[in-house]
N, C-alpha and C positions, 0 to 999 in steps of 0.2 A: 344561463347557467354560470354559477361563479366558484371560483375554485379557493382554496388558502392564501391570502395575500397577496390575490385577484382580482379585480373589479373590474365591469367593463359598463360604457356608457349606451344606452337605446333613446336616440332624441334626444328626448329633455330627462325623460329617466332614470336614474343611475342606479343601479343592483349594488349593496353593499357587498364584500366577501363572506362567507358565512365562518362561524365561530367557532372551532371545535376543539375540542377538549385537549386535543396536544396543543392548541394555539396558544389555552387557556394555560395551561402549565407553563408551558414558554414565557407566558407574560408575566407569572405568579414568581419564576424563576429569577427572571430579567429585575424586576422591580423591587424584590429579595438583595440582590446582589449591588442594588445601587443603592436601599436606604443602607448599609454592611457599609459603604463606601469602598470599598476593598474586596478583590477576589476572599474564597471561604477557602484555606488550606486544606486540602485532599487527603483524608487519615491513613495512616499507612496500611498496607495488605495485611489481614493476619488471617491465618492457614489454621485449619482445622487439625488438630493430630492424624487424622485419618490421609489428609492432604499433604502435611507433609512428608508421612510415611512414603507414600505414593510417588512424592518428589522428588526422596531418597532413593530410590528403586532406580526409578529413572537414572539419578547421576550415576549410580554404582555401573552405567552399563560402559561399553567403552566408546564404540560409538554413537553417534546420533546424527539424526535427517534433520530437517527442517522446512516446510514451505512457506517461502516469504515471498510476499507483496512487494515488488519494484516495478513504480509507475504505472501502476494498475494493473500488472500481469505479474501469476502466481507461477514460482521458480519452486522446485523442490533440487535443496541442495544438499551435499556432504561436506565434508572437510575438502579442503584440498580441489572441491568443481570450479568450473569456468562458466562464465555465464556471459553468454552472448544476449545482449538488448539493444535497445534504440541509443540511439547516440544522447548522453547527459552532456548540454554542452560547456559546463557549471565545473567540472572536474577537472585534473591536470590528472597526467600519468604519476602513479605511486600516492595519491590521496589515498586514504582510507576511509572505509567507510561504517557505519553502526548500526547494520540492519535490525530494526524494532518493528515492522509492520511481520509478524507472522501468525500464520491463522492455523498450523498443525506443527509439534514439535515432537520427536519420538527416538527409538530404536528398535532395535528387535523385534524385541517383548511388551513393550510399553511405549503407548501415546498419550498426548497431553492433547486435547484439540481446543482452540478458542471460540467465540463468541460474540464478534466475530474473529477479535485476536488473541493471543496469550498472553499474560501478563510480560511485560519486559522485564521486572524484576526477575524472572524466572532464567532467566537465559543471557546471554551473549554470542552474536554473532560479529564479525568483522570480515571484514573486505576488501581488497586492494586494487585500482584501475591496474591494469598490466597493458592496456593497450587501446586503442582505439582506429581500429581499421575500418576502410570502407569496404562495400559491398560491391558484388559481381555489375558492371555495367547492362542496363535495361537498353532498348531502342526502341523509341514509341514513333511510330507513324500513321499520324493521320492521314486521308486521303475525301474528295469528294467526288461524289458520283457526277459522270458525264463531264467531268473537266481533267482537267491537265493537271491541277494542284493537289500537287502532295506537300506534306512538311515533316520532316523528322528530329523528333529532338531527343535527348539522351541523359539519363540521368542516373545516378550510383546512389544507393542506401547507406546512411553512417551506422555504423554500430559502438557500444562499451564494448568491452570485454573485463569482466570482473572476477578476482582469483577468490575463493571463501579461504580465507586464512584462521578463522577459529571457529569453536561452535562448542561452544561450554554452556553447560548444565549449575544453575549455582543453586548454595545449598538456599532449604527455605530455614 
């Protein structure tokens, strides 16, 4: 059995990977973009009246949620939350930051959901480190059976802590 961009060898044998139709668009894509010599510039968004009616609606409201993507876990925030995660160890306290991965943006009355994300043109979010503390101390002990040896070791969890300082709705 061979899977996409798989092969495996039997003896003298060798199974090709089989071919299929996203492979085939990939390659049709790939080999596009090199005789171009140059990536192909990304045409900008343009919104249906109906769309941006819809967009307006939204801004007019006063607040708005948001659930963004950070580090592969989905936060749903407001203005002004804290968000506790895993430790980024890439940040300094008081960086900011430009959260663009969100997959549902709303208020009240109105949601925007993505696809699996929402356009970024549509929104702005921002972020501030406030801190980075550690977590409660664990106490892990091993032990084996019918003997004397035990061994304990001990270990704390890092966490971010991240303030959401804006969450604007911009016009389309």
């Amino acid at each position: 059995m061979s899977f996409a961009g798989l092969s495996r060898t039997f003896g003298a044998l060798r199974v090709a990977p089989q071919f299929t139709p996203i492979a085939a668009a990939r390659a049709a894509h790939s080999a596009a973009a090199q005789s171009t010599g140059s990536k192909q510039p990304t045409a900008p968004v343009s919104w249906s009246p109906a769309s941006a009616d819809l967009v307006g609606r939204l801004r007019d409201q006063q607040k708005y949620y948001a659930t963004v993507v950070i580090k592969g876990r989905p936060f749903t925030v407001t203005q002004n939350d804290i968000v506790i995660m895993d430790r980024i160890k890439d940040l300094e306290l008081g960086d900011s930051l430009s959260l663009t991965q969100v997959t549902e943006l709303g208020s009240r009355d109105y949601t925007i959901k993505g696809q699996p994300h929402v356009d970024p043109s549509l929104f702005r979010i921002e972020a501030t480190v406030i801190e980075h503390p550690d977590g409660k101390l664990f106490t892990v002990t091993k032990k084996k059976q019918r003997t004397a040896s035990q061994k304990t070791t001990y270990h704390r969890n890092r966490y971010t802590m991240l303030r959401v300082s804006k969450i604007d709705v911009n016009t389309v």
